[in-house]
N, C-alpha and C positions, 0 to 999 in steps of 0.2 A: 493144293488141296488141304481141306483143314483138316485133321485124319484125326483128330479128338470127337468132329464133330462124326466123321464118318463111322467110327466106331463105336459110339454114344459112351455118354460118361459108366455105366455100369463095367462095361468093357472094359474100360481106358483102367479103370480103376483096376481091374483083376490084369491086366497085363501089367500095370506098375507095379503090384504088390510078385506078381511071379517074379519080375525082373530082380529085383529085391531080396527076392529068395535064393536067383541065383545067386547073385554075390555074396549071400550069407551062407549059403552053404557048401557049393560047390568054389566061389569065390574064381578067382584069376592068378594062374601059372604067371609069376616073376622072376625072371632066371638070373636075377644077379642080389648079392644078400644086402648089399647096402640101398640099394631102392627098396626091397622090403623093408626093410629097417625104416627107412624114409614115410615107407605110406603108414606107417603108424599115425602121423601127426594128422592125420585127415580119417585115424578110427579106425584102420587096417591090421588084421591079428595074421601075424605074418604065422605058417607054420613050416618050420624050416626042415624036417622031414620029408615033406612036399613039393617044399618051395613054393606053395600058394599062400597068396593072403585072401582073407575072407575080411567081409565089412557088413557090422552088422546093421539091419536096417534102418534102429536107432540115431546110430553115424552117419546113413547115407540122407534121411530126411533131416538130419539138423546141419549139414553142408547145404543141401539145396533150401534148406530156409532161411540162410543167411546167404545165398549167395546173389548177387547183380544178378535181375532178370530184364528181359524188353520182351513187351504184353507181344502176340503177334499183330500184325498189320492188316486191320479190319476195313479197310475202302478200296476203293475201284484196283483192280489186280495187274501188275507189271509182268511186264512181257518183254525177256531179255535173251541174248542168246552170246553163247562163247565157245571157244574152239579150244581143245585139246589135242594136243603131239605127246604119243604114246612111241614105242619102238614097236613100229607097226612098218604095214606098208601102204606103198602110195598107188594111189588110183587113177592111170592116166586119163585125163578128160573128155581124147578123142577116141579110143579105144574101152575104157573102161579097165585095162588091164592091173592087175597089181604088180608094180615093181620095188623094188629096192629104193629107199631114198637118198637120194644126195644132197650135197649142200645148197643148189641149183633149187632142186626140187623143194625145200625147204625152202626156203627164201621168195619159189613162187606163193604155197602155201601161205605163209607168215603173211604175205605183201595182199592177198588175195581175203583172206580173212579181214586184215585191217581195213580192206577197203566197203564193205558191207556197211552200210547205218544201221543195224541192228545188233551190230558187235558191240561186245561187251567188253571183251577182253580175248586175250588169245595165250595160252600157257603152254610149254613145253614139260613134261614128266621123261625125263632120261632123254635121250637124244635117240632120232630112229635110223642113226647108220654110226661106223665108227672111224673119223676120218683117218688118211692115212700116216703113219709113224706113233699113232696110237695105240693104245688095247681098253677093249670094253669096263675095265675097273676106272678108267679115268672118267668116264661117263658125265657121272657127277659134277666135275669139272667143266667139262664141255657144256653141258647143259648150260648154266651161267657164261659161260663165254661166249654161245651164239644166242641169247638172248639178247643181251646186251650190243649184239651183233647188228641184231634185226628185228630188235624191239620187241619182243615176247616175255610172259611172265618167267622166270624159271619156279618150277615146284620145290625147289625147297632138298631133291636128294641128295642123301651121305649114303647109303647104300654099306659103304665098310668103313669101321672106323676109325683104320687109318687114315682116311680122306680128311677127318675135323680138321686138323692142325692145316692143311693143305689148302680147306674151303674158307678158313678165316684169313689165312696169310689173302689168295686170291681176292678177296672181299676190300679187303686192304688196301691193296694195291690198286683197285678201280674205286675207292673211296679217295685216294691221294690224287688218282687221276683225274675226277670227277670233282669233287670237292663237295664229296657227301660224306657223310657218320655212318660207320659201321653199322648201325642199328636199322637203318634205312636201306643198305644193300642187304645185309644176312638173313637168311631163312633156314631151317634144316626143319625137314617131315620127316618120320617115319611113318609106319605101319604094322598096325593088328594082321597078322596073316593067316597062322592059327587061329580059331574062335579060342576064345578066353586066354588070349596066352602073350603075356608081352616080353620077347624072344630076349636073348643076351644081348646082341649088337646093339637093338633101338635101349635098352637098358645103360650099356655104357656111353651110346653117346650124348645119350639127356644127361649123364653124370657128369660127361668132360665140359659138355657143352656151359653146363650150371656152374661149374666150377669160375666159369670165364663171364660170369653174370648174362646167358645167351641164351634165349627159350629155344626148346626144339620141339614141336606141336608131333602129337602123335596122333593119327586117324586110324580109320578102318573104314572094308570094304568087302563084308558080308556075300557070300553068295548063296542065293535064295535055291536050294539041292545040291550045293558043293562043302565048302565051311558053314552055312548052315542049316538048319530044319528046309525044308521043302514046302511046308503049309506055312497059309500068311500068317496064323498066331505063333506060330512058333518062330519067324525068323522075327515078327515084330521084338517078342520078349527080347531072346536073346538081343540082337541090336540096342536093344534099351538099356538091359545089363552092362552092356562094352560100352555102352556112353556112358552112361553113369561111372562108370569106372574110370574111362580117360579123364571126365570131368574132376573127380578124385586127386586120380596124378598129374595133373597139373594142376591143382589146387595145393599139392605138395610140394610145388617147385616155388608158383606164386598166390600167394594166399587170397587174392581178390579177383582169381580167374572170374568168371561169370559162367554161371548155365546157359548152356546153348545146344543145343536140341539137330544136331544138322548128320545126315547119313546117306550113301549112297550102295543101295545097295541092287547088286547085280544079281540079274535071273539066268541060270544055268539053262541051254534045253537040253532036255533030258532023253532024246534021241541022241544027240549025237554028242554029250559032253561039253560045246560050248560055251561061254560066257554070255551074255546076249547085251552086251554094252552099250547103252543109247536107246535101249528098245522102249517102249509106252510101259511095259510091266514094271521097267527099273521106277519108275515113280510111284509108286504103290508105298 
């Protein structure tokens, strides 16, 4: 959906400029003082009473006017499809039941997914059981290990930041076995989970991470009556705001990041508290 056109430019325009507003004035909670520090170089006024940095609008349209854009994609429309492994549970096929996953079950998954023409891709986010002689902090680890197991994307988590030093050793050693570059296995995500607020962990692992010349991509993932506003202008801005802002911080890691415009954001129901993930309104 082209959701400039759906909103008409009057619109688009008053949600950019509130978006704007908020970073300028309300700005974004940063919990560690040396990436404050750091987002100054992208026109970040860090205040450290707060510990928020504000940027003011100035800053934030002469970043996006210099920065690498691609126009959107104006001909006949793609139609793709791809699967996600959350630590969820699994839905037996002849029952419908939810059970526990196993490694069995995963692996029919995985194998089941891949076999579709219409797949895209198939990724793991954390692992949805936790095998035995393990415990749930290694998570991370596993996740990359049955990927690679059974051929799935893994997402990228560190989760705690003890895990860096553990996720690059690991990356290593399937790069020596493989005979690929570190650069081509390693990924590390975080996540916005607070509205406006990018927490200590994901803070120090972009630090350690940069330290070791290694992007670590931070997203977010909005909830439309949860983390945030409940009306469509209201979760629009904000989400605009937190883009703008990630685009920001990784602008401050690498300065020729590009604008990119991409969000996924989930609708709360509001009967009963749930997330409604996958549902028609998540596309709005």
């Amino acid at each position: 959906m082209n959701t400039y056109r759906w909103f008409g430019e009057g619109k688009a325009r008053e949600l950019h400029a509130a978006a704007l507003r908020v970073l300028a004035e309300t700005g974004v909670e940063v919990e560690h003082e040396a990436l404050r520090h750091r987002l100054t170089s992208v026109g970040g006024v860090p205040d450290e009473v707060t510990g928020r940095v504000r940027f003011p609008a100035q800053a934030v349209e002469a970043a996006l006017a210099e920065a690498p854009k691609a126009l959107p994609h104006e001909g006949r429309p793609r139609i793709s499809a791809s699967t996600g492994i959350y630590q969820s549970y699994y839905a037996e096929p002849e029952t419908g039941e939810l059970v526990g996953f196993d490694e069995h079950k995963l692996a029919f998954y995985i194998a089941l997914a891949a076999s579709l023409a219409v797949e895209d891709r198939l990724w793991l986010l954390g692992l949805p059981f936790v095998p035995p002689g393990f415990s749930p902090r290694h998570i991370p680890l596993l996740e990359r290990l049955y990927c690679w197991k059974y051929g799935a994307i893994n997402s990228g988590s560190v989760q705690l930041t003890g895990l860096c030093e553990p996720l690059v050793e690991l990356c290593e050693a399937r790069g020596a076995q493989t005979g690929r570059q570190l650069e081509d296995l390693f990924s590390a995500v975080g996540y916005l989970v607070s509205p406006l607020k990018l927490a200590q962990p994901e803070c120090e692992q972009m630090l350690w991470f940069a330290e070791r010349d290694l992007p670590m991509y931070i997203g977010h993932l909005p909830s439309q009556g949860g983390t945030a506003p409940v009306t469509l202008g209201g979760i629009a801005v904000l989400t605009l705001a937190e883009q703008l802002f990630l685009f920001l911080l990784h602008k401050a890691f690498r300065p020729d990041t590009p604008w990119h415009l991409s969000s996924s954001i989930v609708t709360v129901d509001m009967r009963q508290g749930a997330p409604c993930y996958g549902r028609p309104e998540q596309q709005r």
